[in-house]
N, C-alpha and C positions, 0 to 999 in steps of 0.2 A: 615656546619653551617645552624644553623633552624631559620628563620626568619618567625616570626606568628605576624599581625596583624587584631587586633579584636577589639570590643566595650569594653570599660571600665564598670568596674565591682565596685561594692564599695568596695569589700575587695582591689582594686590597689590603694584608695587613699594614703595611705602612701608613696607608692613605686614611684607613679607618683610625691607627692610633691619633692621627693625626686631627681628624674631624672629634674625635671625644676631646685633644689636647682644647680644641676651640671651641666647645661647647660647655662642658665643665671641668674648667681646669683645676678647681679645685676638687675633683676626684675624679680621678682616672688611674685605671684599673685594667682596662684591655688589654695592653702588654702581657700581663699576668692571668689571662684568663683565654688568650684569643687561641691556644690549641685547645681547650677542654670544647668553648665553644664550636669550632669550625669541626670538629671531630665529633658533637654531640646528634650521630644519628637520628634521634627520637624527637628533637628539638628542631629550632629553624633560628640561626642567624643568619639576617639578612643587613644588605645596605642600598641605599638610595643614591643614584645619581640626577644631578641637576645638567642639562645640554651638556653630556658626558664627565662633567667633575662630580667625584664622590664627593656627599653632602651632610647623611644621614645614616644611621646604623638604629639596631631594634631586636635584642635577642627574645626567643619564645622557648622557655625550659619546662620542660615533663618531671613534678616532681613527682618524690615516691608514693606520695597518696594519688594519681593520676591526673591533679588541678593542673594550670597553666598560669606561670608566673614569666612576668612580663617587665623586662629587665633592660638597662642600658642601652632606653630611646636620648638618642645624639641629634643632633640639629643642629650645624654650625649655623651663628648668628645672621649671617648673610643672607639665609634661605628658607628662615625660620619665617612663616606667613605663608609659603607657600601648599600648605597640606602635607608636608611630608610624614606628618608626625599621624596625622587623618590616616593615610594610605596604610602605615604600619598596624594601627588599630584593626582595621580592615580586614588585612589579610591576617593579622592574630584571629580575628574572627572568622574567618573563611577555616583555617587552619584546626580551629578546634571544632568547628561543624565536622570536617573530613574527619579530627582521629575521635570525635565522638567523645572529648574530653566537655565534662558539664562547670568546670567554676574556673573562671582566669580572676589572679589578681595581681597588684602591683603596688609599691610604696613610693612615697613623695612625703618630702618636708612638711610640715604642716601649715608652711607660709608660702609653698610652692604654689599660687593660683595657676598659673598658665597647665601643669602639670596634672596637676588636681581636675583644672577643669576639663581640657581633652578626655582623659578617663571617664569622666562623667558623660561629658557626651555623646561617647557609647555605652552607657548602662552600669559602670562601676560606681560604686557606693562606700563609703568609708564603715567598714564595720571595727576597728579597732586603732587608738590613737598608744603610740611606746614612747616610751622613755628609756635612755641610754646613759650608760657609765663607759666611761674607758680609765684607764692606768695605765703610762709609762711602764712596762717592763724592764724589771733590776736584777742583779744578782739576789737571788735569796733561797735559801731553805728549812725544811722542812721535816721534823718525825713523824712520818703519817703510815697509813697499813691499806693504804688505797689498792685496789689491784681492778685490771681492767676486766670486766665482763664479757666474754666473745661467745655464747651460749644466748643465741637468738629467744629463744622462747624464756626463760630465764630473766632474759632484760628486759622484755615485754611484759612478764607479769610485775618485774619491778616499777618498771617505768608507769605503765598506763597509770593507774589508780592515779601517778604525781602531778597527772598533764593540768588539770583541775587546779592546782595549785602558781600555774602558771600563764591561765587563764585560755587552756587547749591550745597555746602557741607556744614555738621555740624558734630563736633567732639565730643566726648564722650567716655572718658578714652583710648583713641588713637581708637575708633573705628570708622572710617571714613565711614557716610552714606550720601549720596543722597539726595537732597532735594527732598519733592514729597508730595502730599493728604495724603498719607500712613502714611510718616512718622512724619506729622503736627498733624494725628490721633493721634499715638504713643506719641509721646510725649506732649498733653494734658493728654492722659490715665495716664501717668505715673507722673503728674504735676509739669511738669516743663515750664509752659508759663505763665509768667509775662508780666501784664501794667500796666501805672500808669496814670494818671488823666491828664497828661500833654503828653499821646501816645507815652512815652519812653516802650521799651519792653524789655526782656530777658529772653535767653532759659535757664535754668541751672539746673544740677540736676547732674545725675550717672547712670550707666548703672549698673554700680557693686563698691562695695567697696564703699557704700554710707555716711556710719561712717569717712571714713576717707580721701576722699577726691571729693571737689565739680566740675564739670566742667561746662565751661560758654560754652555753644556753640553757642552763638549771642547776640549781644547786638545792638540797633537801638535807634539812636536820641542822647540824652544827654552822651556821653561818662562818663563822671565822676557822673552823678544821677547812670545808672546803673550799674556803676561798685561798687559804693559808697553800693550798692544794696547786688550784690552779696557779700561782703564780710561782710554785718552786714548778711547776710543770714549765711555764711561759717562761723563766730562766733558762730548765735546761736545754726546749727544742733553741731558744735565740732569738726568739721573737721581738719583734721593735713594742708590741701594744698590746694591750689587752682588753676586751669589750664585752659589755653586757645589755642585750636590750630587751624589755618588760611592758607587759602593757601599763599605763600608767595610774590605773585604780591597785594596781599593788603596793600601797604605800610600806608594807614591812618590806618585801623585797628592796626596794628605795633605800630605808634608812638600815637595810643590812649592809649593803653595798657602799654607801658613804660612808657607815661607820666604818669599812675596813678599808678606806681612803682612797675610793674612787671619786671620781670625777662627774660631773652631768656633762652632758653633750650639748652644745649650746642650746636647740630648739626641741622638739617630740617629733615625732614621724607617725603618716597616718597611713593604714592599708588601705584599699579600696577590692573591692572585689565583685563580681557577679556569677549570678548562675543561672547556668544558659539553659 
């Protein structure tokens, strides 16, 4: 048995949406991320073949604070046992020795053993368990005096002090980063920091899949101004959903969020991370 993994190639898009369709078909996302990824210089997607059939997929992204996060490992069922998932570990860690990156981490369900336990097996640790909201996105609006911040330093001294309040993490399409200068940068660049006249703020925007759905990754002051916010925001782009994820010792965050008629996400979700 010939087990080759290597850099994805454009001609494997098909084959790869294909192996996520059969691994977790209850989320799949490829389609909508597979040029960011294959075009992500700094980063490495790669996929796995079994005696020439594509099998396995395994993205390694450089976030703004310089960690490595460790992203949509695929395994179709068939092939699953045979180390493929080992090998991608592997070379995540061959990879971050080369670019000299010190913490890789990754999220799984909190009932995800098989998922959970690989990570562990090379060195990942759970250091933070979230809880999620989502909302159906409606028609709806809003009198608000929100105006976006694009003054990098400006939104840094707003933000940092808030990260504390959020327990130094913010989420984005389940991609769990760090609070930091880096990533206050980042996301002014990418404009998603709001305030409003009365120093209510909110982060929201998408990493990926920006059409279709928005996420809130902090909200500060007026619970129902900025939430009332984000979802005349989620009306106008047309977004299908709306999400919110927290670590789960924030119980006000929690009941700010159900009281303005969100939802919980069936289970929590856990990080795991190391430092190398």
């Amino acid at each position: 048995m010939e087990i080759i993994l290597r850099k994805a190639t454009p001609e494997d898009k098909e084959k790869t949406i294909w192996v996520e369709s059969q691994s977790t078909p209850n989320l799949s996302y490829v389609p909508h991320v597979w040029d960011m990824f294959i075009n992500d210089k700094e980063g490495d997607w790669s996929v796995e073949s079994v005696d020439g059939e594509l099998a396995g997929c395994g993205k390694y992204s450089i976030l703004p604070d310089g960690s490595a996060w460790l992203e949509t490992l695929r395994v179709i069922p068939q092939r699953q046992g045979l180390g493929l998932g080992k090998r991608l570990y592997e070379h995540w860690l061959k990879l971050s020795e080369e670019k000299g990156v010190k913490t890789m981490r990754m999220y799984t369900g909190i009932n995800n053993a098989v998922s959970s336990g690989l990570a562990e097996r090379y060195g990942l640790s759970t250091v933070e368990t979230f809880h999620g909201v989502k909302m159906e996105a409606k028609p709806f609006k809003t009198e608000h005096s929100f105006k976006r911040i694009t003054d990098v330093e400006e939104a840094t001294e707003l933000l940092l002090p808030l990260g504390e309040q959020w327990g130094n993490w913010i989420v984005l399409n389940r991609t769990y980063y760090k609070w930091s200068p880096a990533m206050c940068k980042w996301l002014t660049e990418k404009d998603m920091v709001y305030k409003d006249d009365d120093g209510n703020v909110v982060v929201m925007g998408a990493r990926f899949m920006a059409d279709y759905q928005l996420h809130i990754g902090l909200f500060h002051g007026d619970a129902k101004t900025c939430l009332d916010f984000a979802k005349a925001n989620a009306a106008n782009i047309g977004v299908k959903s709306i999400h919110c994820l927290y670590p789960q010792r924030f119980n006000e965050i929690e009941k700010q969020l159900l009281d303005n008629k969100f939802v919980m996400e069936p289970a929590p979700f856990i990080v795991k991370e190391i430092n190398l």
